[in-house]
N, C-alpha and C positions, 0 to 999 in steps of 0.2 A: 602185370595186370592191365587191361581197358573198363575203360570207363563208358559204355554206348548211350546215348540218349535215345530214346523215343520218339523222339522229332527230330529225324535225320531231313527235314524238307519241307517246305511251303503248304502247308495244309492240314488236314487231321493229326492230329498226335496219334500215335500207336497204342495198342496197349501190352503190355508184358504179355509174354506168351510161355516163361520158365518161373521158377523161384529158386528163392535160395538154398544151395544143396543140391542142385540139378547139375549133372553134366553136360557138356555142349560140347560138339564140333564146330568144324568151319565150314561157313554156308548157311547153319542152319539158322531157322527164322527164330528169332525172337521177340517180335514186336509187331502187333497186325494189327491196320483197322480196316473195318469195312466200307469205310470212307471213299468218292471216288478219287476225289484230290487228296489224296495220301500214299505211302508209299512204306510195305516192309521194312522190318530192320532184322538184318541178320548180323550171326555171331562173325569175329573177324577171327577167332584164335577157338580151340581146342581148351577144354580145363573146364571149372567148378564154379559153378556163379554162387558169388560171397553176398551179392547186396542185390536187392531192387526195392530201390528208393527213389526219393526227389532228390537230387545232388544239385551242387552250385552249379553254374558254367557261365563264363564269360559273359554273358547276357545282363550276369548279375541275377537271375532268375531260377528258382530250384526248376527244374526236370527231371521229370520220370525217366530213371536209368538201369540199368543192369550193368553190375560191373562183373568181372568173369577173372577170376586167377589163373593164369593161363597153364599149361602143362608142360609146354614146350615142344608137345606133339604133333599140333596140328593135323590130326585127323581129322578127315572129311564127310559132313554128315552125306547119308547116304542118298537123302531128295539131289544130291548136285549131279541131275545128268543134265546133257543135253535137251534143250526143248522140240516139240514135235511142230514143225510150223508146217500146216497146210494151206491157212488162210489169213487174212490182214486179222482177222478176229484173233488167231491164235498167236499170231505174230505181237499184235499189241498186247494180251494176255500175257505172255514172256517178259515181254518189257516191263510190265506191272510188277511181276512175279521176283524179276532179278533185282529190285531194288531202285532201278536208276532212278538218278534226278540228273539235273544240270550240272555237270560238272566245271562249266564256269564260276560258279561259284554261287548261283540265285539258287542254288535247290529246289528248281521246282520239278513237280514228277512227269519223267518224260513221257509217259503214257500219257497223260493229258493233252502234253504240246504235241502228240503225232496223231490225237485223235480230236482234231478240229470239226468245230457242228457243220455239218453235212452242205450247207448253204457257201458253203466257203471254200472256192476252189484255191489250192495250192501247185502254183506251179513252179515254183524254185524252192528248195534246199539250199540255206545258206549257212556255211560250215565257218564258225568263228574262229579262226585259229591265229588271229590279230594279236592275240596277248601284248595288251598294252603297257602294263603296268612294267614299270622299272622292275627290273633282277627279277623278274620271276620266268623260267624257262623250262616249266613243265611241259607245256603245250608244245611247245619246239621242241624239245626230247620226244617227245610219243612222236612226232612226226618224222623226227630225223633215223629214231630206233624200231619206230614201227609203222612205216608208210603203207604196207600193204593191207595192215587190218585196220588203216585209217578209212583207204577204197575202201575195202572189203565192207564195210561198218555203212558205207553212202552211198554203195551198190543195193544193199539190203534195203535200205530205208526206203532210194528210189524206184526198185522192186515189188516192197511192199504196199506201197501205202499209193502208187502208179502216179509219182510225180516226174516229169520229163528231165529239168532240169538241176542242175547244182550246180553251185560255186564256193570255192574255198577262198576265203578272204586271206592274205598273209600279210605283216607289215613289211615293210621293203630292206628292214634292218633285221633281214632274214631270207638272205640270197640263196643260200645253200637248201631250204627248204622250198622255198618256190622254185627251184630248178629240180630237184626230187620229186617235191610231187607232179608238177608239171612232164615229169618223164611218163611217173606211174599210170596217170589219167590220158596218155595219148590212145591208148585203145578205144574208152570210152567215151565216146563223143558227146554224152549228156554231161558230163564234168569238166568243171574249168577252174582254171588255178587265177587269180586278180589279185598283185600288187597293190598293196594300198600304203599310202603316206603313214610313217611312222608317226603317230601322236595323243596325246589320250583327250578322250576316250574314244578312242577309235576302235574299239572291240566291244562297245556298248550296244545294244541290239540296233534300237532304231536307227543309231549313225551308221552300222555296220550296213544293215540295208540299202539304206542311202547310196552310200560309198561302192555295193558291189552290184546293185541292181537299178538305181537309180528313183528308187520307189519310195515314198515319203509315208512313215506311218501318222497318219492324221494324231493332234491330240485329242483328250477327253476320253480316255481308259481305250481307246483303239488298240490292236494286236496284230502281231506280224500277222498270219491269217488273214486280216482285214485287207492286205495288199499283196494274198498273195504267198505268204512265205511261211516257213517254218525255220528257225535258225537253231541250228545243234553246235554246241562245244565240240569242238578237235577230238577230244578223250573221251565225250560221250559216242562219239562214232563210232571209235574205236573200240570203243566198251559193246556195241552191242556186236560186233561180230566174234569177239573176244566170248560173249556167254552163249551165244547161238552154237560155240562149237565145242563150249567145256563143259555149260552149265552151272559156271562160278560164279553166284551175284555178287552186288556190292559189295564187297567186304576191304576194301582196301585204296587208298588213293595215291597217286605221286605229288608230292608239296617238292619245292624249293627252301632250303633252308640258307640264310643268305645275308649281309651285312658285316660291319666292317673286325666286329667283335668276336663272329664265329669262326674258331679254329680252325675249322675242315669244311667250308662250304660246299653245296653237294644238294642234288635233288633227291631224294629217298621216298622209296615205295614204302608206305604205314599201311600198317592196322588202323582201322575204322576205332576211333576209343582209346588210342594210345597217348599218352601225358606227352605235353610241351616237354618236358623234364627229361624224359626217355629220346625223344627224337635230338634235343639239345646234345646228350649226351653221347648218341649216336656220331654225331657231328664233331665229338673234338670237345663242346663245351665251349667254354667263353674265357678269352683272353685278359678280360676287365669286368665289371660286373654292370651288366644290361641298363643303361636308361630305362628303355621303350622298348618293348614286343610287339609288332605291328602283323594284323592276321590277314593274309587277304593283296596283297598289296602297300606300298608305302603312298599311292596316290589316295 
């Protein structure tokens, strides 16, 4: 089974869009508001939704959830085509439509940070792929296993949305990707790969700025925007050319699973709503029994 919340991101809550007793595929929406700062929730698995409720989560706080007993099928609802992009309008529509948020980890909905108020020129794309935090090597996985629909992902952006430049930020304790992508981007001479000092938080926005553009985001609620920038996660790049060519939203993320207890340490691709328990388990399980589960990073 998954467990999905309603507030998969920074903004409006959703609201159910099935009940109990309904069938679901994978893809399909379940969760909509008409919010602008908000962002769909679709199903991650095929099967039978059991509950929608308030459930606990980590927060400590009930939310509005939809849990779905899965079938094992994963059948694909049938909205999951390709999107039709003619224009920045339809292009951001898409974006809205597939779910994304930051896959950094801030969840905010990426439709909002690509549609900066009009007053605000952007001329750099700057592509976070610093991944600071100790043991976590998602982001260096998507880069190492999938460099071309990392392009593919920041070709699009700078495409759409008619921004000249980008830069990919990398820590330096990550040679073998900065020589990768550094191969992949020599066609493209609006993209550049920048070594940056391993250290945290050096993949925080405004440092990351700083460090690859040289541009200081003022304080007092200021926004990359403000000087200039838009900054996308690694994975969220990759994500949008990934759904531009399947039409598969949100449905799924890669985590690190990682420390000195877990059996089989190992990055794994989840379902969006799938239990610490199930992924632990996936992993081997635990050698001793857990102090501290730490989400996000150990920094």
């Amino acid at each position: 089974r998954v467990i999905i919340p309603m507030v998969q991101h920074i903004g409006a809550p959703c609201s159910p869009m099935v009940k109990k007793g309904d069938t679901v595929k994978v893809g399909q929406v379940i969760g909509y508001s008409e919010a602008y700062v908000s962002s769909p929730v679709h199903a991650s698995v095929s099967g039978t939704v059991t509950r929608v409720e308030p459930m606990l989560f980590a927060s400590g706080k009930p939310v509005m959830s939809v849990e779905i007993e899965t079938d094992g099928i994963q059948d694909i609802h049938e909205s999951v085509v390709p999107p039709v992009i003619e224009t920045k309008d339809d292009f951001l529509k898409a974006i809205r439509n597939s779910g994304l948020v930051g896959l950094g980890g801030a969840g905010f909905p990426t439709h909002v940070k690509l549609n900066p108020p009009k007053d605000k020129k952007i001329d750099f794309l700057v592509i976070n792929a610093a991944e600071c935090e100790p043991y976590i090597t998602s982001d260096y996985r998507e880069m190492m296993e999938n460099p071309d629909g990392v392009i593919k992902g920041i070709q699009l952006v700078l495409d759409k949305l008619d921004i000249p430049n980008a830069v990919i930020g990398i820590e330096d304790n990550k040679p073998k990707a900065i020589k990768l992508l550094t191969e992949k981007t020599v066609a493209d001479k609006r993209i550049s790969v920048q070594s940056l000092r391993s250290r945290y938080p050096q993949g925080a926005e405004k440092m990351l700025i700083y460090a690859t553009t040289g541009r200081k985001v003022p304080p007092g609620g200021k926004l990359p925007a403000d000087v200039g920038c838009i900054v996308l996660n690694v994975n969220t790049a990759s994500f949008i050319a990934e759904y531009l060519k399947t039409g598969m939203p949100l449905v799924s993320r890669r985590i690190t699973v990682d420390g000195p207890i877990v059996k089989d340490p190992k990055n794994v691709l989840v379902p969006i709503g799938t239990s610490l328990k199930d992924v632990f388990d996936f992993c081997g399980g635990f050698t001793s029994n857990p102090f501290k589960i730490l989400m996000g990073g150990p920094m």
